[in-house]
C-alpha positions as CSV (number, residue, x, y, z in Angstrom):
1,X,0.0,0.0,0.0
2,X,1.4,3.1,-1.1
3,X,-1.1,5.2,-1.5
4,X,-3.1,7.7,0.9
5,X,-6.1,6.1,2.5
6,X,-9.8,7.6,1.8
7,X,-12.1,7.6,4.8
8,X,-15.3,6.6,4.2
9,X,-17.5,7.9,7.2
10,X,-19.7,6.1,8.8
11,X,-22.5,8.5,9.2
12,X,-24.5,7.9,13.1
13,X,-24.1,9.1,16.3
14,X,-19.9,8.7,16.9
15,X,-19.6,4.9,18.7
16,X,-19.0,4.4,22.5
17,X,-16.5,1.6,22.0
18,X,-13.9,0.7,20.0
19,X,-14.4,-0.3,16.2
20,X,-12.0,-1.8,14.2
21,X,-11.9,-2.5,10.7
22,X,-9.8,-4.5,8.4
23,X,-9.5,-3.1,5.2
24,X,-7.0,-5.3,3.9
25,X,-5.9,-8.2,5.6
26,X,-2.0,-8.7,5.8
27,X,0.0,-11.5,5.3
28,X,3.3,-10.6,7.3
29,X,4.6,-10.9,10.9
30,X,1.6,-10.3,13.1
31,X,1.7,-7.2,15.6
32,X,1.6,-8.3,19.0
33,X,0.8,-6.0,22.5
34,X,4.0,-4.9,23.7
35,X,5.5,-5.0,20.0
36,X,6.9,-1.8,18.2
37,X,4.8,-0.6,14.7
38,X,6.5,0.7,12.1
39,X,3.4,2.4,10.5
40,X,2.0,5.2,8.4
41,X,-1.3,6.2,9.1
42,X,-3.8,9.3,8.8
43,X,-6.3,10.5,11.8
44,X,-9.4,12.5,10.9
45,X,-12.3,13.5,13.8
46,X,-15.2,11.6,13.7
47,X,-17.8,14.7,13.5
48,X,-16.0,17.4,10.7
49,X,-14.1,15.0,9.2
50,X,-11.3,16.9,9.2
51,X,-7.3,15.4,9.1
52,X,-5.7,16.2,12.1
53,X,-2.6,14.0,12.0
54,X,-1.1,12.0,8.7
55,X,2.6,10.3,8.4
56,X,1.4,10.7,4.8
57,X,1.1,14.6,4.8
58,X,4.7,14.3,6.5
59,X,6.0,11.7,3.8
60,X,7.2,9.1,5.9
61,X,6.5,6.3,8.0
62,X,7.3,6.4,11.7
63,X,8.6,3.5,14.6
64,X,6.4,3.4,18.2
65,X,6.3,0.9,21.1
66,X,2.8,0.5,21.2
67,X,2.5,0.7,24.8
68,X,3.2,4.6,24.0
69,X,0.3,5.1,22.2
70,X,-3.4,5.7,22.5
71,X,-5.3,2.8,24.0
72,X,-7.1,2.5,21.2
73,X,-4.2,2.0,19.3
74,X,-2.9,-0.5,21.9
75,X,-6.1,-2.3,21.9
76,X,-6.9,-2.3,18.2
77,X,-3.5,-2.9,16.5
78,X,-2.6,-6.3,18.1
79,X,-3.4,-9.0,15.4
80,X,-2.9,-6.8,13.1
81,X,-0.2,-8.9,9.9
82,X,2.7,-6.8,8.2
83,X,0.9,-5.2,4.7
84,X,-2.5,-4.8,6.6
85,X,-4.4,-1.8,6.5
86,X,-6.8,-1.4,9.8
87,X,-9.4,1.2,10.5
88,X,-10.2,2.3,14.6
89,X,-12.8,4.2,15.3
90,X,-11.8,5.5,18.6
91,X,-14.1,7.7,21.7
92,X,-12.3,9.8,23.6
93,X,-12.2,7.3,26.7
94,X,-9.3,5.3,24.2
95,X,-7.8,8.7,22.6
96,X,-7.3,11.6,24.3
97,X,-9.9,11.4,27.0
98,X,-13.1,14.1,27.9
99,X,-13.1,17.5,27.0
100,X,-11.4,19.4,28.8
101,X,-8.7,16.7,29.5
102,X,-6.0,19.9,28.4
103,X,-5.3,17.8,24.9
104,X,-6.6,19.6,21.9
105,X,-8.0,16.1,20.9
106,X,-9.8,15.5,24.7
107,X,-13.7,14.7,23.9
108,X,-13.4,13.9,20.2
109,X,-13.9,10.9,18.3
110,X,-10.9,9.9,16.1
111,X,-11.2,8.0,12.7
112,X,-7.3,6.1,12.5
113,X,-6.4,4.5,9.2
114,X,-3.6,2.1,9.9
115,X,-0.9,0.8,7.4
116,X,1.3,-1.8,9.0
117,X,5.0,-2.0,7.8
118,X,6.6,-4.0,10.3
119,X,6.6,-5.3,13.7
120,X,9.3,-5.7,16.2
């Protein structure tokens, strides 16, 4: 995958739990909690729709221990196989918490699409 996902919203009231979504089911090494993602992925809030964060935009792919991320991350990219592409619907209890929570994120909804590029 080399291209720039789409998003495709879902329409609905935004959900109270995690949704994942494989879009394309890898084949590779399979991501495991406590592993390290190389990834490139795009985030877009749930209500406007609007990109807030995109390794894509930046042109390259980046390296994380998953037990930095966002629960939702840590939660929904586990199981995830090496030339996968994974969508998370995340509420704000598994981003960046309620409003107010001092993050310019805290209260909202994100929409993650995930590429996969490597596990360690």
């Amino acid at each position: 995958m080399t291209d720039k996902p789409e998003i495709d919203f879902p329409g609905g009231a935004a959900p109270d739990e995690l949704v994942i979504t494989d879009v394309t089911v890898g084949e590779g090494a399979e991501a495991a909690p406590g592993s390290t993602v190389q990834v490139h992925y795009l985030g877009v809030e749930f209500d406007s729709g609007e990109e807030f964060d995109s390794s894509w935009s930046r042109g390259e792919s980046i390296n994380f221990p998953l037990g930095n991320l966002i629960k939702g991350w840590q939660e929904g990219i586990p199981g995830m196989k090496v030339g996968g592409r994974r969508q998370l619907i995340c509420p704000p209890s598994l981003a960046y918490g309620p409003a107010g929570g001092g993050h310019r994120l805290s209260g909202k909804t994100l929409i993650f699409v995930i590429d996969l590029l490597g596990v360690s």
